[in-house]
Structures are given as structure tokens and as C-alpha cells.
C-alpha positions in Angstrom: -10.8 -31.3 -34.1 -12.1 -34.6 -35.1 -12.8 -36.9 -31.7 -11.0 -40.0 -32.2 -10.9 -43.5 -30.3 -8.7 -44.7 -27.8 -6.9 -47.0 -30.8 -6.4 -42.8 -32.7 -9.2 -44.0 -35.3 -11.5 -41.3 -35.9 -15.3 -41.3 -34.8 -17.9 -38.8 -35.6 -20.9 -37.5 -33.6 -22.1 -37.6 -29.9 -21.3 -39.4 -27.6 -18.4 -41.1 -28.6 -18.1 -44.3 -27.9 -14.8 -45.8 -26.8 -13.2 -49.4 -25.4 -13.2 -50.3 -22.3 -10.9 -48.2 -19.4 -10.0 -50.5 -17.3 -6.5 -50.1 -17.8 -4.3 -47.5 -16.9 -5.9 -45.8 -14.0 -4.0 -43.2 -12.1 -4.5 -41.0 -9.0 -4.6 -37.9 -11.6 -3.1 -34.6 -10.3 -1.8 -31.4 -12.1 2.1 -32.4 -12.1 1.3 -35.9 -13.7 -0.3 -34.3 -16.2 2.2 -32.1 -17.3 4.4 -34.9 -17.3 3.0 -36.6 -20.1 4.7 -36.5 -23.8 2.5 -36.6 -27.1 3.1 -40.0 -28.7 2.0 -40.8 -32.8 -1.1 -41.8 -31.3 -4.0 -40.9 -29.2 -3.7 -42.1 -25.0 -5.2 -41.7 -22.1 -5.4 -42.1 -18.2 -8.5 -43.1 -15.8 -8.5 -41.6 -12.5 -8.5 -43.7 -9.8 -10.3 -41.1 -7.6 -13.0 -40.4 -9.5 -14.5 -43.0 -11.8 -15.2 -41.8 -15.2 -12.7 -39.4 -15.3 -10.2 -39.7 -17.9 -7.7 -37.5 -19.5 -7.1 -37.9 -23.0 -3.8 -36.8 -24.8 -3.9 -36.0 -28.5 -1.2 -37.2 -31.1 -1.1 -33.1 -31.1 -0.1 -33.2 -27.5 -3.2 -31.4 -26.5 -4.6 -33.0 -23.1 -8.3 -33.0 -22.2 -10.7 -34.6 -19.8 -13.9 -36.2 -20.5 -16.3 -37.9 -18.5 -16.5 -41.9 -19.9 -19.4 -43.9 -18.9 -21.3 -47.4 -20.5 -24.6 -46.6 -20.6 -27.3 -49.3 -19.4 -27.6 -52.2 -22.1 -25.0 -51.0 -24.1 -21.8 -52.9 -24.8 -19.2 -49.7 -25.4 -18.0 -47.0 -23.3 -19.2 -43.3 -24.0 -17.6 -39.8 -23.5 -18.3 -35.8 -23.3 -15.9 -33.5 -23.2 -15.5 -31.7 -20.1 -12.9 -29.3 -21.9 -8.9 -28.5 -21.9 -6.3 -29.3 -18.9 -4.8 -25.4 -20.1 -8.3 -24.3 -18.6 -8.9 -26.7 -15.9 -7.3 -28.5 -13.2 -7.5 -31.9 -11.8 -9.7 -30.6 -8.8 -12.4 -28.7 -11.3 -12.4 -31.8 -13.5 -13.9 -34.1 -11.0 -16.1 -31.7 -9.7 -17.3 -31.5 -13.5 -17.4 -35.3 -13.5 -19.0 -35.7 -9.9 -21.7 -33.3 -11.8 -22.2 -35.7 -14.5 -22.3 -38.7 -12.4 -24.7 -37.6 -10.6 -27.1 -36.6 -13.2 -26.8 -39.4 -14.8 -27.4 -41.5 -11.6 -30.8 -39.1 -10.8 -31.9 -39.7 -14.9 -30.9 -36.9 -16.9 -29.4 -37.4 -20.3 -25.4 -36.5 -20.7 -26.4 -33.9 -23.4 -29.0 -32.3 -20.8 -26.2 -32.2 -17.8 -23.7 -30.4 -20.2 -26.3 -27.7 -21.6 -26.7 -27.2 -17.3 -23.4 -26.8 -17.1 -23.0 -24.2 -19.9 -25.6 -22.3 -17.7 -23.4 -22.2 -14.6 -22.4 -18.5 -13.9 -19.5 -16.6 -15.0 -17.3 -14.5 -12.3 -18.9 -11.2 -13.3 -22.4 -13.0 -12.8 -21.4 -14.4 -9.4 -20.3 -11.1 -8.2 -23.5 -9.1 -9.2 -25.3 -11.5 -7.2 -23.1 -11.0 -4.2 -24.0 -7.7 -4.8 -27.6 -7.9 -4.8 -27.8 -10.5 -2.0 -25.4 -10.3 0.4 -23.2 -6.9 0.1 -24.8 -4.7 2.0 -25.4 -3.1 5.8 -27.8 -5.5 7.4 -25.0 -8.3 6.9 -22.2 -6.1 8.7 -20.6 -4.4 5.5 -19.8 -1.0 5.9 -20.9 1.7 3.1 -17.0 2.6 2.8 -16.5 -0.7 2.5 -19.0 -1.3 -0.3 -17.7 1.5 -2.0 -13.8 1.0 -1.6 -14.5 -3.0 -2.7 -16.9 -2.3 -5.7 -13.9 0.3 -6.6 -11.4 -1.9 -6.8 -13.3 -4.4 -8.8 -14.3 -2.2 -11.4 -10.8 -1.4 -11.9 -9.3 -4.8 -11.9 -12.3 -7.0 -13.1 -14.5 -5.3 -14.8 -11.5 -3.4 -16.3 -13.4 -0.2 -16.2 -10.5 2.6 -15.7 -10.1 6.0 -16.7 -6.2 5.6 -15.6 -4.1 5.6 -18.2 -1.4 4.0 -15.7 -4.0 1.3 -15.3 -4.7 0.4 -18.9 -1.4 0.2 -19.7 -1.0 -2.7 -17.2 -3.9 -4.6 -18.3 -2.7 -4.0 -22.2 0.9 -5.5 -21.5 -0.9 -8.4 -19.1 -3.9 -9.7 -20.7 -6.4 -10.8 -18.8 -10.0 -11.6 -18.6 -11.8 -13.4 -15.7 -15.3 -11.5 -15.3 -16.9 -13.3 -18.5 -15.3 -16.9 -17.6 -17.2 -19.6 -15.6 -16.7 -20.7 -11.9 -15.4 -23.9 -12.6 -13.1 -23.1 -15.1 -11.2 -20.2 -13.1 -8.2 -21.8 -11.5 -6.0 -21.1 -8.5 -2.8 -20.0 -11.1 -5.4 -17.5 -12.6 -5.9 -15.9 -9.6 -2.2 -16.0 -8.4 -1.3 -14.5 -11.6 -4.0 -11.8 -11.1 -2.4 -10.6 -8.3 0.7 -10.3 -9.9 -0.8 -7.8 -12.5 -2.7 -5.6 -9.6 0.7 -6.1 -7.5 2.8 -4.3 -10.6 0.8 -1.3 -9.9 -0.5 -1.4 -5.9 0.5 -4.3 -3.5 -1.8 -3.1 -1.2 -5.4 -3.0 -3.9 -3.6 -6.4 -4.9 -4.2 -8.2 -1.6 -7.6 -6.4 -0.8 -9.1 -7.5 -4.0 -8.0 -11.0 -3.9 -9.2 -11.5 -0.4 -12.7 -10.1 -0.9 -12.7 -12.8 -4.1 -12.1 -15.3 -1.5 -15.2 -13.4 0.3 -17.1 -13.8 -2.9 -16.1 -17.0 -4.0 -16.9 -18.4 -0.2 -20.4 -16.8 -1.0 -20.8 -18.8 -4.0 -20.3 -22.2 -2.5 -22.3 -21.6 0.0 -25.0 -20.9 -2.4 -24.4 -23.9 -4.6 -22.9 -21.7 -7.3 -19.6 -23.5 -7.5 -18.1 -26.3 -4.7 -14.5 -25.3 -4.8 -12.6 -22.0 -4.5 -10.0 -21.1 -6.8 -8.5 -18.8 -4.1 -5.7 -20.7 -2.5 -3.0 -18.8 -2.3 -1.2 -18.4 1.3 -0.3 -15.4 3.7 2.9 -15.7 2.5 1.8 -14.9 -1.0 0.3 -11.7 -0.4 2.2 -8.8 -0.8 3.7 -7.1 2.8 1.6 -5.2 4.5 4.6 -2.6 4.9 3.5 0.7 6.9 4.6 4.1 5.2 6.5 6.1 8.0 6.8 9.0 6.3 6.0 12.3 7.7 6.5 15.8 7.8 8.9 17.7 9.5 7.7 20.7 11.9 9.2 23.2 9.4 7.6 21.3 6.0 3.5 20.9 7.8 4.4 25.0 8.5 5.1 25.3 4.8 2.4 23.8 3.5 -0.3 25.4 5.7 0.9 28.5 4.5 0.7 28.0 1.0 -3.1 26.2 1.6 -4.3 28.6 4.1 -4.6 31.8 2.7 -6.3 34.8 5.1 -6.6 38.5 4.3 -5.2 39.9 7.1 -7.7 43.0 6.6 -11.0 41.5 6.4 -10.1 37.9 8.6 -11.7 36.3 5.1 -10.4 33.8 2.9 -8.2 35.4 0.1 -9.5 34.5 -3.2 -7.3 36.2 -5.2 -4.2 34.0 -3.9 -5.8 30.6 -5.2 -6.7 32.7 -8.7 -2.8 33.8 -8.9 -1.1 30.2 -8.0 -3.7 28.3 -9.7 -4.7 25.8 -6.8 -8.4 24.7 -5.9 -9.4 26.4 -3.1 -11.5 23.6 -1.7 -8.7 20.8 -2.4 -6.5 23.5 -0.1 -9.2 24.0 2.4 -8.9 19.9 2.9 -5.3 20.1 3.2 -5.3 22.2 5.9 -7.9 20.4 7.8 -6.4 17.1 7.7 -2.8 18.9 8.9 -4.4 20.3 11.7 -6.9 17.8 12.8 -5.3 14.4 11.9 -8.6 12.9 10.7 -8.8 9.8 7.8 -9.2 10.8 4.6 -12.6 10.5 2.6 -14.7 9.5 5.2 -13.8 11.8 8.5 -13.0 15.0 6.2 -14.3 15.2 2.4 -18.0 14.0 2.9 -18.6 15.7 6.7 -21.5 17.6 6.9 -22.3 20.5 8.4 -25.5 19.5 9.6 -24.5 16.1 11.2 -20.5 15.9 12.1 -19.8 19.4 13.2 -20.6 21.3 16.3 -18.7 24.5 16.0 -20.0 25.6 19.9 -19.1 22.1 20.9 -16.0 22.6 19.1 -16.5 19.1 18.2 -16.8 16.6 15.3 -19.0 13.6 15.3 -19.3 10.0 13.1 -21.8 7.8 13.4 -20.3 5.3 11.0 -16.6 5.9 11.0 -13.8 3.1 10.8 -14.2 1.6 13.8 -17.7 2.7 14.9 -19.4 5.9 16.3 -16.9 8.0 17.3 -16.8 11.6 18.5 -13.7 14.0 18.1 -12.5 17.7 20.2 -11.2 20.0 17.8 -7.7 22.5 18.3 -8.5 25.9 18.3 -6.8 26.4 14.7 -9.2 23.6 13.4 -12.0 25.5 14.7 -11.4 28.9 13.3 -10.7 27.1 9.9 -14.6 25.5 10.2 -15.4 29.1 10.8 -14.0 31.2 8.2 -15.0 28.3 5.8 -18.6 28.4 7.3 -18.7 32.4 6.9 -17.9 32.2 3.2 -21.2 30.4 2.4 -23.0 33.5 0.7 -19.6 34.4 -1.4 -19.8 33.6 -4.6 -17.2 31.1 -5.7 -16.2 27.1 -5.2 -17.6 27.4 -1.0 -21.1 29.0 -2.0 -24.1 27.3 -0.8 -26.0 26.1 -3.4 -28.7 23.4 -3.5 -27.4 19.6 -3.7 -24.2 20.5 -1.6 -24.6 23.1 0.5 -24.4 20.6 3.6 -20.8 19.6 2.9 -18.0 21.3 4.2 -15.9 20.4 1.4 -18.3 20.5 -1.7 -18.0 19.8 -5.1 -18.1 22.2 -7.6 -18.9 20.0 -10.2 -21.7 18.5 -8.8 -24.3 18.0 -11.1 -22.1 19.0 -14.5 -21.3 16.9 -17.2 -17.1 16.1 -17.7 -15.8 16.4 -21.4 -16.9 12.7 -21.9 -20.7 12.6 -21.1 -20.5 11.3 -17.7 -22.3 13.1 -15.0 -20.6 14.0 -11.4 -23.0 13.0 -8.4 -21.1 13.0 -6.1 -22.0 16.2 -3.7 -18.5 16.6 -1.9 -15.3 17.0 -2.8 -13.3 13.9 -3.9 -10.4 14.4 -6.0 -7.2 15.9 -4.3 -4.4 14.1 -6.6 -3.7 17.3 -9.0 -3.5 20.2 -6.1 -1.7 17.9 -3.5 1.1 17.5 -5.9 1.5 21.0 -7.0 1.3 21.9 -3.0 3.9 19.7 -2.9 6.0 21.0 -6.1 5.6 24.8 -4.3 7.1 23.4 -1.1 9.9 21.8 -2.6 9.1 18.7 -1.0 9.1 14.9 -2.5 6.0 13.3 -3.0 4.4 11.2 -0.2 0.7 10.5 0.0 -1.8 13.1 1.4 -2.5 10.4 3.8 0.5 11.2 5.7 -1.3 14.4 6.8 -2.6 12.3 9.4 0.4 10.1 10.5 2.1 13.4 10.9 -0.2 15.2 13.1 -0.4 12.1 15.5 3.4 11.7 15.8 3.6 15.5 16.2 0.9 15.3 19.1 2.8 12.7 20.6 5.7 14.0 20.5 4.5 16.7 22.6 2.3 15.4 24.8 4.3 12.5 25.3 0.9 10.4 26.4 0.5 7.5 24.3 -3.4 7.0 25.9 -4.3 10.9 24.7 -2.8 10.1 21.2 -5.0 6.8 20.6 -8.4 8.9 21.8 -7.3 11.5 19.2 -6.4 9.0 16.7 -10.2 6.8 17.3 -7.6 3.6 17.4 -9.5 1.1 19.0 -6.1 -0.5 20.0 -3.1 1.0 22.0 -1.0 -1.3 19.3 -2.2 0.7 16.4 -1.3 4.0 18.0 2.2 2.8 19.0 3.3 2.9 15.9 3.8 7.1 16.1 6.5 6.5 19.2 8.3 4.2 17.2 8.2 7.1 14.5 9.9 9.2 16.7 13.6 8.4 16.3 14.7 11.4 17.4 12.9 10.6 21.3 15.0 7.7 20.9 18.2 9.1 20.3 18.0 11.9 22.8 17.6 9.3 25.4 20.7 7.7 24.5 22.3 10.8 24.7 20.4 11.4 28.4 21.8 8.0 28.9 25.6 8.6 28.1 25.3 12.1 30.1 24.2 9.9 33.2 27.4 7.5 33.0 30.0 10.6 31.8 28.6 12.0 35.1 28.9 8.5 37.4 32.3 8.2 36.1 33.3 11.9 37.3 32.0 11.4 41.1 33.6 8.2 41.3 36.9 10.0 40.2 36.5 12.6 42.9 35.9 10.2 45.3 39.2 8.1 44.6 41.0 11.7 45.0 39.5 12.3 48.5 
């Protein structure tokens, strides 16, 4: 596109120069501009908020800003492109022209400012320096944390996904923010982001665009960028809507007994049953354990050691970096005798052998150290995906999907329902507030309607003595 002058007659090289400005200067802002009509010749508006700002639109309709200045000693105006109002907004523009000015101001030639600004990092950039320099322990971030964050952004950023579910929603939305730069990723951008992410998990939605805030707060505060594209409100998040699903008595029974499979001969676990039904006897082994301990899912069951979490005389379990801290944990008899049978099949060959690189886990890997059909090595010691045998426990039991997370929620709202002690349930649960754990009473409709029913008995049985004593 040839760069034209502010009378539509075309110029050629750069700068450019261009007639005075002093008319037509407006407070600029995003709806103004999108306001404007094309005419049959080139236009433009100052901003009144930042000087040298202008916004230019073509006989084409296209609008752009460029930064307009008369240089010492020189009688005309002159401009650089800044770039397109479909990339940027009013905001990033006069941070782009603040940038200029200032350069200009301390010396620097506008062709030198605009090669530094071509050097200003891209999102991918910005968040492998967050990486490097700030994500890590010594600044209060927790390895699960790390690890649950860098997750999400390889999905959703990096767009690096194995899920076919995944790709799919990238391929009809697409998208790509990691290889843009700072100033040029807008607030829309990242609202329409977490529309995408949304489609597929509300929840990974709102944790990845609040730990862009995180990162994008990082990068102003180390003169990366000065303004953050993350401005969307509570209200625009999805709900954070809790999942009160849970077992019944009779379902948890079923499933134990279709995880938990002991020769009734030999008190050992019965190989042969996993073999026959085609279900991973490890996955099963987890199932259990979370269904009769309660305990969250990756970090207080798949990775526990047995050389630093359990204490099978102690009949205990023990974190020193769980969810909310170090934390310490009684185990139920049935939990217990689970640890043990698993801990006596350590010299049987199969999936719970001990063998070098994960013979500390409870729940090891298998595949530790092998090589899947696509080149990529598993180093991960312990046991990590459940997905395929939770659903086919789930087909055997005739039961509808929920997530295996509802393992725990069930064993809490069963505990409390028998123990009726809402203190107990939060030390079993390692809730760090009473409000947390209060959400397994209000699980428990059935509590509530049987004391509606305690209460009607209690006025059926007023109403009879006051009868008698009208008779007498």
C-alpha cells in the first residue's frame, strides 16, 4: 500500500512527510474509531491526549495510527506507522507513541525507535522468561502449581495437545497469541481466548486467563510492556459451580468390588481377574484408595512414596507439600490392609514389581522409561493416567460418568454422614477452613429431609396431647 498525504496524493519513501495537524484533534477511543466511514479520500484525526498521535483512514476504509512529528528545522510534518486499529487499540497506540516521543526527546532517530520496537517480546517470549525468573518455589509457587499452570499453557498457548477434542477446538477457532508482541495483544484477544478454552473447560478457562494476568503483571513490572491486555471482570469468568455428585452407599460398594480383587485362598491380589476383564491393575489399585481414604488426586495418592508419605505401623500418611501445607493423615483400617497387600506384592512379577526408577511409588508406572508409538519417552515414575480404566469401571457398574474426583467428595459426605461431626470431617478432609468442609452437610439432602419428617412427627404428636387434654 502506497503511503499517501493528508490531501490522498501519493508519497514514497520514509518518513513521510505530511501538512500540518492542527486541525481535527479528538480525545481518540476505540468506539470513535469504529464510527468512522471511508470517504473518496484519505482523512485523519489527532488525539488530543497524546500529541502526535493520529489515526489515519484510507479511501479503502482501512484505519491506522502513526506517530506525526516536525522534526527540528524542518518546515513539514513526518510520520511512522505504528500499525492497524484491527491489531491495536487506542490504549496500545499511545503507549506506542509515548515510546516514540520519548526517543525522539532523548536523541534517537524514528527509524532506530521502531527497529527497538520490533525487538519487544512476543507472549511466548514473555512467558519463558516468567518461567526462568520468577516461577518457581523460592517466590511462593508450589511444584503442583508449576506443573498444573505450565499444563494448561501448553495446551491453550503453545497449542501443544495430543487431544484430539482439543485440536478440534483450536481448528474451528483459530487463534495464535504466543508468537504476537505485547503491545499488540488486546483485551478482546484475550476475552475471546477464553471463549475458545471456555467451549471445552470453564474451569482451565478462568485458571489460564488469571495466571496471564499473573504473567502479564510480571511483565510490567519488568518494563516488558506498561499495560495489561487482561481486563476482563469477575463477572466475565465462567462460574465457579461445585460438582455435587457422589456416590451412593450401594454404587462406592460396587465399584470397590470390581477394583479390589483378593484371592480369598492366598489373602493376595488376584491377577488373573484384571487379565480376564481387561482393567489396569494399578489404575484399580488407585481407585480403591481414593474410595476409601478420601485423599486429592495426583498429589495425595498417584506420586506418594513409600519411603516418605506412608507409615504402615503409624497407620499414617504424611505431605510435606500438600495443598494447603504439611499435612499429616490416620488411615481406616481397610485403607491400611490395601497399603499392605500392595506392599507384599513387590517381588511379584507384574505392573507392582519393584524395579529400579519406581520402586518408591505406591502407584508406579509401568511405562516408565519406554518409548510410546510416537517417539516420546515416559519419565514420569508414578502412575498418572486413570481416564481409560475409570470409565470402563464405570461402564461395569452401570453407572453414568462423573469424574474420579468425586471419589473424594463421596468419602467425606459419607464420613459425615456418619459421624455427624463437621470438625472431624474438615481434619480428615486437610480443609484449612470449616467453610470448605461444609459443603458435604449441605450434600446431604437426605439429613435434611429426615429432619423435616422428625419435625412433622413432633407437631402430629403436640396436636394429639392437646386433643386428650380437651377430652379430660
Amino acid at each position: 500500500m502506497k503511503e499517501e498525504n493528508i490531501n490522498g496524493s501519493p508519497l514514497r519513501g520514509s518518513p513521510v512527510p505530511v501538512r500540518t495537524h492542527v486541525a481535527r484533534r479528538v480525545k481518540l477511543n476505540d468506539t470513535f474509531i469504529k464510527s468512522l466511514k471511508r470517504k473518496n479520500k484519505l482523512y485523519s484525526y489527532g488525539d488530543s491526549e497524546m500529541v502526535g498521535l493520529r489515526l489515519y483512514v484510507e479511501k479503502t476504509g482501512t484505519k491506522t495510527f502513526y506517530y506525526t512529528y516536525r522534526p527540528k528545522n524542518e518546515k513539514n510534518f513526518v510520520r511512522y506507522k505504528i500499525g492497524s486499529f484491527n491489531v491495536l487499540n487506542v490504549k496500545q497506540a499511545r503507549d506506542h507513541a509515548k515510546k516514540y516521543a520519548a526517543g525522539i526527546v532523548d536523541g534517537k532517530e524514528p527509524v532506530q525507535i521502531k527497529r527497538d520496537l520490533k525487538g519487544e517480546l512476543t507472549l511466548k517470549e514473555l512467558i519463558e522468561k516468567f518461567y526462568k525468573e520468577r516461577f518457581k518455589a523460592n517466590y511462593g509457587y508450589k511444584p503442583n502449581t508449576v506443573q498444573a499452570v505450565k499444563t494448561c499453557f501448553k495446551v491453550w498457548i503453545f497449542k501443544k495437545t495430543v487431544s484430539r477434542a482439543v485440536m478440534d477446538v483450536q481448528e474451528q477457532n483459530p487463534y495464535d497469541l504466543q508468537h504476537k508482541k505485547l503491545s499488540t495483544i488486546t483485551p478482546v484477544e484475550i476475552k475471546t481466548l477464553h471463549g475458545i478454552i471456555r467451549s471445552k473447560s470453564p474451569a482451565v478457562a478462568n485458571k489460564v486467563i488469571k495466571f496471564l494476568n499473573v504473567v502479564f503483571v510480571y511483565g510490567i513490572e519488568v518494563g516488558e510492556l506498561s499495560i495489561n491486555p487482561v481486563e476482563m471482570k469477575k463477572k466475565d469468568f465462567s462460574p465457579d459451580l461445585e460438582d455435587n455428585r457422589i456416590f451412593t452407599k450401594e454404587q462406592r460398594k460396587t465399584i470397590l468390588n470390581i477394583v479390589w480383587k483378593i484371592d480369598k485362598r492366598t489373602g493376595r491380589i488376584n491377577y488373573n481377574y484384571y487379565k480376564e476383564k481387561g482393567l489396569n491393575l494399578v489404575g484399580c489399585c488407585i481407585i480403591a484408595f481414593r474410595l476409601r481414604t478420601g485423599r486429592r488426586v495426583v498429589s495425595e495418592v498417584n506420586k506418594i512414596k513409600w519411603t516418605t508419605n506412608v507409615s504402615l505401623p503409624a497407620k499414617k500418611i504424611f505431605f510435606t507439600d500438600s495443598k494447603v501445607g504439611q499435612m499429616e493423615f490416620s488411615l481406616g483400617p481397610k485403607a491400611v490392609e490395601l497399603l499392605k497387600i500392595i506392599y507384599g506384592e513387590r517381588l511379584t512379577p507384574g505392573p507392582l514389581l519393584w524395579k529400579e526408577g519406581t520402586k518408591d511409588y505406591v502407584f508406579p508406572s509401568y511405562k516408565y522409561g519406554l518409548r510410546s508409538s510416537k517417539g516420546e519417552k515416559c519419565t514420569k515414575p508414578y502412575f498418572t493416567y486413570l481416564r481409560k480404566t475409570w470409565k470402563r469401571v464405570l461402564k461395569m457398574a452401570q453407572i453414568d460418568y462423573i469424574p474420579p474426583k468425586q471419589c473424594r467428595h463421596t468419602f467425606l459426605t459419607l464420613y459425615q454422614q456418619k459421624n455427624k461431626d463437621l470438625m472431624a470431617t474438615q481434619e480428615v478432609a486437610g480443609h484449612t477452613s470449616i467453610k470448605t468442609t461444609q459443603r458435604y452437610v449441605k450434600i446431604l439432602e437426605e439429613d435434611v429431609r429426615a429432619g423435616l419428617d422428625k419435625m412433622d412427627q413432633e407437631e402430629v404428636e403436640e396436636s394429639k396431647v392437646l386433643e386428650l387434654k380437651k377430652i379430660v
